[in-house]
N, C-alpha and C positions, 0 to 999 in steps of 0.2 A: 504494500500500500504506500505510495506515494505522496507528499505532500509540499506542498510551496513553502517557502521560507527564505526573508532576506538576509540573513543569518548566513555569514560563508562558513564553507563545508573545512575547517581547520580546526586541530591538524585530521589528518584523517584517521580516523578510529580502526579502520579496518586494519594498518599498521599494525596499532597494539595488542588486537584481536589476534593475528597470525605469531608476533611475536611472541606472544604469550603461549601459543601454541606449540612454538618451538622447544621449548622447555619440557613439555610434556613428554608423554611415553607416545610415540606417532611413529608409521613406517614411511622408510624409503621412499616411499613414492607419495606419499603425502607431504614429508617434508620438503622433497623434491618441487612439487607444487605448489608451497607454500612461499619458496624462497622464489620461482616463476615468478606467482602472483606481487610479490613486493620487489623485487625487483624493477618490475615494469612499471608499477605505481611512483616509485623512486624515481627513473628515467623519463618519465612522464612532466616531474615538477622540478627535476635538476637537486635534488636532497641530497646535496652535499654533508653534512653536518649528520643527518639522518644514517646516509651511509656510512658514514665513515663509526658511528655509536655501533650501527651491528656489527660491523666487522671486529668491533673490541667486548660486545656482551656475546655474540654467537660466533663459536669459534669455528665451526664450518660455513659461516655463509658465505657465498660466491662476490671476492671482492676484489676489483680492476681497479690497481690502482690510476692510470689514465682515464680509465672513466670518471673517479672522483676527482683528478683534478681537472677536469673539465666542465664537471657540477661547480668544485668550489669559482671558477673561474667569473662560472655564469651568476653565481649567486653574489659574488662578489661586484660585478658589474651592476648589478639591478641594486642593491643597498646602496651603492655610491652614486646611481642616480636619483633615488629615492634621499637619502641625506641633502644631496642637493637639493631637491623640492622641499626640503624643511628650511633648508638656512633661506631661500629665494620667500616662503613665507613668512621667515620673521621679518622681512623686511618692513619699511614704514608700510608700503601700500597693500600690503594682506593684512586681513582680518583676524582673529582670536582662532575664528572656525577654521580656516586657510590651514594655519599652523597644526592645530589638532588634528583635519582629516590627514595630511604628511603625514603626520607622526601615525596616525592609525595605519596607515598606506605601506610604513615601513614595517610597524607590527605584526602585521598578518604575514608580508613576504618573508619575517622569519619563523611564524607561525605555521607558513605553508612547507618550507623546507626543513622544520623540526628542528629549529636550532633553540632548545626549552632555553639557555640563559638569557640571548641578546631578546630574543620574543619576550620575555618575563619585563626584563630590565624596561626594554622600551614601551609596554604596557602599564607600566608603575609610575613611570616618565610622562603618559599621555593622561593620568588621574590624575595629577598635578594641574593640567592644565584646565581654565576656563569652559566648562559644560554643564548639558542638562543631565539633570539624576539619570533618566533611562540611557544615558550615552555609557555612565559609569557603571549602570549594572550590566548595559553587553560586555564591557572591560572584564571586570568583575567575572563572567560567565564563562568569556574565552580562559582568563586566568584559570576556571573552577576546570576546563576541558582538555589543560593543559598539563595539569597535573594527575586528570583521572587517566591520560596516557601514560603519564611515568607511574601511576598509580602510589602518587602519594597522597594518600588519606589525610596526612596533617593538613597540610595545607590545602586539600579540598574543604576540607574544614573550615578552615581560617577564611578562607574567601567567600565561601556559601555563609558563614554570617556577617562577612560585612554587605554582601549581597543583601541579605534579611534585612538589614538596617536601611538599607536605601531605597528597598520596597514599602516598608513602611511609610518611609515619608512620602510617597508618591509614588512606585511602579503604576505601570499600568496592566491591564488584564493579560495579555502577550505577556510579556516579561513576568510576570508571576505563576503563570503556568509552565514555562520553562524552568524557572527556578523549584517549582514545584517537583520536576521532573528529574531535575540534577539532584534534589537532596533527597528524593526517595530512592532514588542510584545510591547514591552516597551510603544511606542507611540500609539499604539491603546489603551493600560491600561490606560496612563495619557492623553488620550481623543485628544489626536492631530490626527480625523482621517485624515486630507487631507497627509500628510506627513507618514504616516502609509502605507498609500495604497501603495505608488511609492514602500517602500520597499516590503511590501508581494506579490503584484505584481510579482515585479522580482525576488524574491526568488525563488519562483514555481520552475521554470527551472530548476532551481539548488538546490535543497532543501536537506539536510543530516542533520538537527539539531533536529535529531528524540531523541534526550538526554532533548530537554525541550517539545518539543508537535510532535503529530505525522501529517504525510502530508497532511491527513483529516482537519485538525484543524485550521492549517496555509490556505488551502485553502478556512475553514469557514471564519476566520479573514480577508482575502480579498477581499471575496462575502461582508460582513460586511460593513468596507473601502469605499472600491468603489465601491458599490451603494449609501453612504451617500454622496461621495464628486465629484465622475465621472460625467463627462456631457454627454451626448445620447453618444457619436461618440467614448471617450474611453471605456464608458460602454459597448459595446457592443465590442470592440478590446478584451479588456484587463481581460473581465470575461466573458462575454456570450458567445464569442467565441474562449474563451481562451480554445487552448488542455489540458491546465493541468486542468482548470476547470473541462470541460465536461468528463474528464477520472476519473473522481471521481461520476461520474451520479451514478453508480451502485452498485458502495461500498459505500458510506456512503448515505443509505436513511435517515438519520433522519438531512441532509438539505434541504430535498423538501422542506418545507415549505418557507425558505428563496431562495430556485433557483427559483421559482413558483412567490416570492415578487417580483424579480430583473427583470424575465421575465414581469410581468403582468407592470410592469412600464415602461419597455423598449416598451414593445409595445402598451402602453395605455389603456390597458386592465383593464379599472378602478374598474369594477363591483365587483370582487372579490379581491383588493387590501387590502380590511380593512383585511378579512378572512385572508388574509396569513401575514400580518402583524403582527397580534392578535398571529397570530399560532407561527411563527416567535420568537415574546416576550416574551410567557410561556414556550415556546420547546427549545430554543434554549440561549437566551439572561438573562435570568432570571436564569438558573442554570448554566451563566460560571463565574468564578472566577475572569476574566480580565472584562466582558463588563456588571457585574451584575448593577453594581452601575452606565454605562449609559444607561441600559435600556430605561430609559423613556425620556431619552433625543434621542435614535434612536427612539424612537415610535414618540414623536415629530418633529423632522428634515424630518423624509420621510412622514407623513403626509401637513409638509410645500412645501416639496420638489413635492408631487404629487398636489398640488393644484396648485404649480406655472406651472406644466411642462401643466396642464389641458387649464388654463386661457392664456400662451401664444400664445393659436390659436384664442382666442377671442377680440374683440374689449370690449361684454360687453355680460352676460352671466346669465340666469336666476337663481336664487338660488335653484328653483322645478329643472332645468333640470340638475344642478351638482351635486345637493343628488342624483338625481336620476342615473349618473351616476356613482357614487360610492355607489352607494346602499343604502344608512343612510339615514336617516331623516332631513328636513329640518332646522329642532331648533337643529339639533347635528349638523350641519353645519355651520348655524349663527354663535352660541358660537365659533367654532373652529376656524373659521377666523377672527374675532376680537381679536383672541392672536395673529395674526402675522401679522396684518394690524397697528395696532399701532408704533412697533417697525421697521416698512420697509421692512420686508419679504419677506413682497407681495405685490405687487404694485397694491392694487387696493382698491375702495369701494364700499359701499355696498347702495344701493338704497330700504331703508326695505319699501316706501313707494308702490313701484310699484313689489319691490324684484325681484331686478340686481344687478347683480354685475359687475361694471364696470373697465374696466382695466385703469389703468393711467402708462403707461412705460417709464421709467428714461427717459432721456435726455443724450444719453454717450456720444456726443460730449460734452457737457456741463461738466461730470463727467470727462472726460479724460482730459479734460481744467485744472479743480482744483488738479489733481493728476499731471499732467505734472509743475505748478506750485510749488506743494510742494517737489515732487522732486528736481527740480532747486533749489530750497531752502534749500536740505538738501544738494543736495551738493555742495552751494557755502559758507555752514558752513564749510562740511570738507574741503572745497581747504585755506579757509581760517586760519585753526586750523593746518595746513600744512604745509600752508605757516608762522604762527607765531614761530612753531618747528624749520622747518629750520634755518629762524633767530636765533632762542636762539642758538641751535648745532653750527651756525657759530663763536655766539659772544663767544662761551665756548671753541672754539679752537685758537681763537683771544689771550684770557684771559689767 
């Protein structure tokens, strides 16, 4: 699915995608493929700076060096006429704007050829200068896309809330749906999924931040989300029978495996959960860039998450008749719940003498007791810490 945006396409993501790719466990002829494919994206834009980074983080990639000094040549050329366009606009006879679009002009060409310092430097360089809020939060955006390449989180960070801040006083509805979309990326990367979900979610609707992933993608990242953190009644609102979901049924086949996960749980379809989970893990989870490193922590959460949704119809439940309906074997079940019966998980145990498993479910008047207490308690700290402020503020107008 396709969409407009005057938002340029930098740096390109699909770079990161394949390099990140490199790294993994892949054969011969896919990485073969891979190095094709970026190769000719590189030759494409002259990525001097770019090439010459893989030739030092991958130690097999195919690297000329005459080709690179023919990139740096050409990139070299294009900056020194671009500089020039800045010094010719500080002149008396340009304008504030003049000077700024230069300065953004030379931004992006080191944006486009991956050069992350001089592109960083000279976007830091161009906030300095005279503009409107929404000029700062595309700054801002490109900064936030430049680091989800290097994939550094801190500093996706650091820029998605000054981002936040400068929405506040004014974004507009464009601009805060993208930002919407970059910090529920962000938060599904650094494993917040419950909070991840709300945004990619609502993104969908409104989706135009095809500059860092395309509409496929953001819609996997919220199949992802919320299946791990939805409860039946949003799960089925807010992905199963989300329009913007199901209008991706046909174009991207290679989430079956995970719509088939989200389905067979929604509707208890346990028998073939592991299957599409398994498939799920090696197809989908395991080769992306953002959810590789929680792979196995989603492999664990939806198998916690399917044995509690199983055992909430039971009082107490035989151990032959829940492998068997999830298909596995009895001893791969045993183990499997003893990792999350310890910690509270799952509220239940296991009878290996007679082999039941019995449910024992909280007590929430009980829990809502001790959570309505600790609240009370936190906040008659703040009224208290409040009220000691006030005082001082009084006695220092006093004084």
């Amino acid at each position: 699915m396709e969409y407009d945006t005057d938002t340029p396409q930098i740096p390109n993501h699909t770079l990161s995608e394949h390099q990140f790719l490199l790294g993994t466990n892949i054969s011969k002829n896919e990485r073969a493929r891979l190095f094709k494919e970026m190769t000719a994206i590189i030759e494409a834009d002259s990525m001097a700076p770019y090439y010459k980074y893989l030739h030092e983080e991958v130690d097999d990639f195919p690297f000329d060096e005459a080709l690179y000094t023919k990139f740096a040549q050409k990139n070299e050329e294009n900056a020194t006429l671009l500089k020039l366009r800045i010094k010719e606009a500080e002149g008396e006879d340009e304008t504030e704007w003049d000077i700024l679009s230069a300065t953004l002009r030379l931004a992006e060409h080191y944006t486009t050829i991956v050069d992350h310092k001089n592109a960083v430097e000279t976007y830091k360089k161009a906030l300095e200068l005279p503009q409107s809020t929404g000029s700062k939060i595309d700054i801002l955006l490109t900064l936030t896309r430049i680091e989800f390449f290097f994939n550094d989180y801190q500093l996706v960070s650091k820029y998605l809330e000054q981002t936040k801040a400068l929405i506040e006083k004014g974004g507009d509805w464009e601009r805060r749906n993208r930002y919407k979309t970059y910090h529920g990326i962000y938060l599904m990367a650094t494993r917040n999924f419950a909070e991840a979900s709300k945004l990619l979610t609502d993104s969908l609707a409104t989706f135009t931040s095809t500059e860092l992933c395309s509409y496929e993608q953001v819609a996997y990242y919220a199949i992802v989300c919320g299946v791990l953190t939805l409860g039946r009644v949003d799960l089925r609102l807010k992905i199963i029978e989300s329009p913007e979901i199901l209008s991706i049924y046909s174009s991207a086949p290679s989430l079956e495996p995970l719509l088939n996960l989200t389905n067979s749980l929604y509707t208890c379809e346990y028998n073939c959960f592991f299957q599409y989970l398994l498939e799920s893990y090696d197809a989908l989870l395991l080769p992306n860039k953002y959810l590789h490193q929680h792979a196995n922590y989603f492999l664990r959460e939806m198998r916690c998450k399917a044995y509690g949704q199983l055992l909430e119809s039971y009082k107490s439940l035989s151990l032959k008749s829940m492998a068997h309906n999830f298909n596995i074997s009895e001893e791969f079940l045993d183990q499997d719940l003893c990792k999350f019966i310890p910690n509270k998980k799952l509220n239940c145990t296991i009878d290996k003498v007679n082999g039941i498993i019995e449910t024992n479910r909280p007590d929430n008047k009980n829990s809502q007791y001790h959570l309505l207490i600790k609240q009370g308690d936190n906040l008659l700290t703040k009224l208290q810490k409040y009220g000691a402020a006030v005082k001082l503020s009084g006695a220092e107008r006093v004084a």
